[in-house]
N, CA, C and O of each residue as an XYZ file, in Angstrom:
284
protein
N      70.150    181.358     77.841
C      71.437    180.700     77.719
C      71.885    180.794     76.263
O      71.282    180.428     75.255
N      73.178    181.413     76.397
C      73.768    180.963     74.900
C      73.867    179.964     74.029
O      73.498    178.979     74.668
N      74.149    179.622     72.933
C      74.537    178.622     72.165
C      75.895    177.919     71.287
O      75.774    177.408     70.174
N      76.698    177.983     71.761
C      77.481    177.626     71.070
C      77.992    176.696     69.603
O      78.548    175.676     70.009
N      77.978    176.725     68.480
C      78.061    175.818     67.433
C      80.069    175.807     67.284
O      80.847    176.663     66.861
N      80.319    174.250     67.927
C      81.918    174.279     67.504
C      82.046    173.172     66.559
O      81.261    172.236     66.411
N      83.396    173.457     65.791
C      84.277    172.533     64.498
C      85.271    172.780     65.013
O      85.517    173.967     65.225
N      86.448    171.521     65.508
C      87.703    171.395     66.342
C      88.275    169.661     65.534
O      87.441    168.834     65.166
N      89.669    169.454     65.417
C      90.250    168.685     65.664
C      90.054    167.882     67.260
O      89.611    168.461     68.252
N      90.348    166.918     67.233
C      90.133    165.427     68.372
C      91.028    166.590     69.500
O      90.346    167.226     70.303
N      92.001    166.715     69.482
C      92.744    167.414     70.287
C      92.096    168.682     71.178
O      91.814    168.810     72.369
N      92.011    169.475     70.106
C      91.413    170.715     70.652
C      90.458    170.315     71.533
O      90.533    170.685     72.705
N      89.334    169.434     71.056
C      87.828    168.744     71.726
C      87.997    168.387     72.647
O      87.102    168.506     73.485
N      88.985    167.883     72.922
C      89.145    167.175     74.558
C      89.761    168.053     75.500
O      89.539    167.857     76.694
N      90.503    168.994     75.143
C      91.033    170.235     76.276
C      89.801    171.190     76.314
O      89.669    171.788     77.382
N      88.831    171.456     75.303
C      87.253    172.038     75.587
C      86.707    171.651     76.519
O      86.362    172.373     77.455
N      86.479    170.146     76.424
C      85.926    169.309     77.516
C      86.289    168.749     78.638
O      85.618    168.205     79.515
N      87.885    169.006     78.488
C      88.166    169.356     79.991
C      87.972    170.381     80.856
O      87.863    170.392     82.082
N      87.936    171.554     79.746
C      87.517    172.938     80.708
C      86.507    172.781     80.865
O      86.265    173.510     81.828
N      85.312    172.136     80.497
C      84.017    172.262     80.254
C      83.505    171.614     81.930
O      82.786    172.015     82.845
N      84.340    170.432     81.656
C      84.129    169.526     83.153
C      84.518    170.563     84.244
O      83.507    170.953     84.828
N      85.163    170.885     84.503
C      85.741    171.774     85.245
C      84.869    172.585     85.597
O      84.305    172.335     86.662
N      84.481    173.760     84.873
C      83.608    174.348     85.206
C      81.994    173.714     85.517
O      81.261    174.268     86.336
N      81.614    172.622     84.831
C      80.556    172.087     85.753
C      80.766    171.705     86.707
O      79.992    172.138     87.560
N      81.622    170.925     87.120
C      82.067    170.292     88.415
C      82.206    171.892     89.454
O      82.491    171.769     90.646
N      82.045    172.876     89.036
C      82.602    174.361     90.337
C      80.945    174.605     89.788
O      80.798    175.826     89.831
N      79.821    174.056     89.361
C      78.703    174.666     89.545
C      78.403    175.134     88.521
O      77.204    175.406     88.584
N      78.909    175.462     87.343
C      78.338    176.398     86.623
C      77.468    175.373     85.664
O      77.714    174.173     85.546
N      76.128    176.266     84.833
C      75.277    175.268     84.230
C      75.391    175.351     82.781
O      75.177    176.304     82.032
N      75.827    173.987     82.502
C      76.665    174.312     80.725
C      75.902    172.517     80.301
O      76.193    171.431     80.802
N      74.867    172.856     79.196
C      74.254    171.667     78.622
C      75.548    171.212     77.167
O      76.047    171.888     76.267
N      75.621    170.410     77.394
C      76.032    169.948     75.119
C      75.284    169.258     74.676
O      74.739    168.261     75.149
N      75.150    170.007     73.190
C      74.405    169.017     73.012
C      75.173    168.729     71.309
O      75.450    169.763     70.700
N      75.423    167.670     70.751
C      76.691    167.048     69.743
C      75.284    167.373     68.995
O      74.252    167.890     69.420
N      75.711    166.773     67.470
C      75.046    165.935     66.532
C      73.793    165.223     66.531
O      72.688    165.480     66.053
N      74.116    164.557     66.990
C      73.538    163.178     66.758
C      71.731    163.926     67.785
O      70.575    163.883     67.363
N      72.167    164.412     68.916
C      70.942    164.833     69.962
C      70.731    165.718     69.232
O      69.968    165.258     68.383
N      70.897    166.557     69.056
C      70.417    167.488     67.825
C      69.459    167.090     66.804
O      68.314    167.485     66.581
N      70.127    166.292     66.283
C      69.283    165.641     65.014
C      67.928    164.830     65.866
O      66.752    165.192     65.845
N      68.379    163.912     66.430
C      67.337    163.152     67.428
C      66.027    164.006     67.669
O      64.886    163.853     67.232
N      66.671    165.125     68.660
C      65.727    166.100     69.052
C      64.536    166.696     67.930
O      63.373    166.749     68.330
N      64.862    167.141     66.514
C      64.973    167.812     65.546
C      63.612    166.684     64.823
O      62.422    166.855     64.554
N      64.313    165.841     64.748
C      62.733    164.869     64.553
C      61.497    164.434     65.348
O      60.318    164.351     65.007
N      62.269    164.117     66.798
C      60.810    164.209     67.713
C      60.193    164.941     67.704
O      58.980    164.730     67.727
N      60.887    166.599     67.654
C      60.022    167.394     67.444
C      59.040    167.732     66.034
O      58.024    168.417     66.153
N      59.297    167.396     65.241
C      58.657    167.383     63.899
C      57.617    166.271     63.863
O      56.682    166.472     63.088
N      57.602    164.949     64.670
C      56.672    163.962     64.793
C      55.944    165.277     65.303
O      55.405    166.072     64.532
N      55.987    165.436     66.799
C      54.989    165.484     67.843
C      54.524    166.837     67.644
O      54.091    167.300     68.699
N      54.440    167.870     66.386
C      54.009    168.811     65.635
C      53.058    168.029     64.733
O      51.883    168.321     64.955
N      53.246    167.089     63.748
C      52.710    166.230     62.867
C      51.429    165.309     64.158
O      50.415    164.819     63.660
N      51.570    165.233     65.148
C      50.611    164.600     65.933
C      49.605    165.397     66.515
O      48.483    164.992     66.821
N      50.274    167.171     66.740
C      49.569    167.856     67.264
C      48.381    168.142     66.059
O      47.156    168.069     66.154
N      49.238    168.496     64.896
C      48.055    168.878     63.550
C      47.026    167.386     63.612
O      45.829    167.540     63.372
N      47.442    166.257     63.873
C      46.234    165.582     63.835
C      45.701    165.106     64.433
O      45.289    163.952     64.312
N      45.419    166.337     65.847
C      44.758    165.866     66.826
C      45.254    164.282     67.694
O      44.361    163.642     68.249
N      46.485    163.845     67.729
C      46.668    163.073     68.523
C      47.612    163.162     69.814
O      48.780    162.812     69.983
N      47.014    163.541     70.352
C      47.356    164.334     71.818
C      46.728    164.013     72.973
O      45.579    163.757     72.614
N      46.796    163.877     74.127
C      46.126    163.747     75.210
C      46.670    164.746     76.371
O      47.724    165.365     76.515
N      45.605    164.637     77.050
C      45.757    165.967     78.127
C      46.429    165.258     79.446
O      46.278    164.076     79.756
N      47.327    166.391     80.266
C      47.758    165.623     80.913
C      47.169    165.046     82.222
O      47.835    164.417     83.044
N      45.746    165.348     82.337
C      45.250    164.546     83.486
C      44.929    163.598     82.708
O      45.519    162.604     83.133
N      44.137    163.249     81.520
C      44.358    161.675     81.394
C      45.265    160.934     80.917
O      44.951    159.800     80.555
N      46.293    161.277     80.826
C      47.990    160.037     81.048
C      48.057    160.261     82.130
O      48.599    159.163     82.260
N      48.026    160.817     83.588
C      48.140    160.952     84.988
C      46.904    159.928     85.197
O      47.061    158.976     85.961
N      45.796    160.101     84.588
C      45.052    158.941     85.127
C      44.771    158.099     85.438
O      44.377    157.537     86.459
N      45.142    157.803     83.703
C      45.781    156.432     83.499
C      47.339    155.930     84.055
O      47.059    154.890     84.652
N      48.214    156.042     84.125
C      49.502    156.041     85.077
C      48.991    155.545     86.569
O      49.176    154.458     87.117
N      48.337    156.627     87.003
C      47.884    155.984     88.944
C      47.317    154.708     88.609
O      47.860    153.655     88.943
N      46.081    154.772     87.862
C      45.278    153.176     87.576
C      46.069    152.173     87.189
O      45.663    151.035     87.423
N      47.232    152.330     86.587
C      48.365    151.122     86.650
C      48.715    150.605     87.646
O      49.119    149.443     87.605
N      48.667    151.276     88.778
C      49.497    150.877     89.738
C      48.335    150.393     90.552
O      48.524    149.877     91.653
C-alpha cells in the first residue's frame, strides 16, 4: 500500500475526506493516519525495541496462559 504525506488548508481537507469516505464506503481499503498516530505509533515502537534489547518480552503462549487462567 502506498503512502501518502498531505499539507492542505481546512477547506481543501474536508473535500479529501469526503472523497476519501466515499470511496471507503464503495469498499476500497484506505487507512489515515494524521499526526498525532504517527507520533504515538513512533514511540511505542521505540519503547517496545528498548524492551526487546532488554530482554523484556514474553512469549505468546505465556500471556495466552496466563489470559485463560484469568478467567
Amino acid at each position: 500500500m502506498q503512502t501518502l504525506l498531505l499539507r492542505a488548508n481546512e477547506q481543501v481537507i474536508q473535500k479529501l475526506m469526503s472523497s476519501i469516505n466515499k470511496l471507503a464506503k464503495e469498499g476500497n481499503d484506505i487507512e489515515i493516519l494524521d499526526n498525532l498516530v504517527y507520533e504515538k505509533e513512533k514511540k511505542l515502537v521505540a519503547i517496545a525495541l528498548e524492551q526487546v534489547e532488554k530482554g523484556e518480552v514474553f512469549s505468546h503462549e505465556e500471556v495466552w496462559k496466563e489470559l485463560l487462567q484469568a478467567y
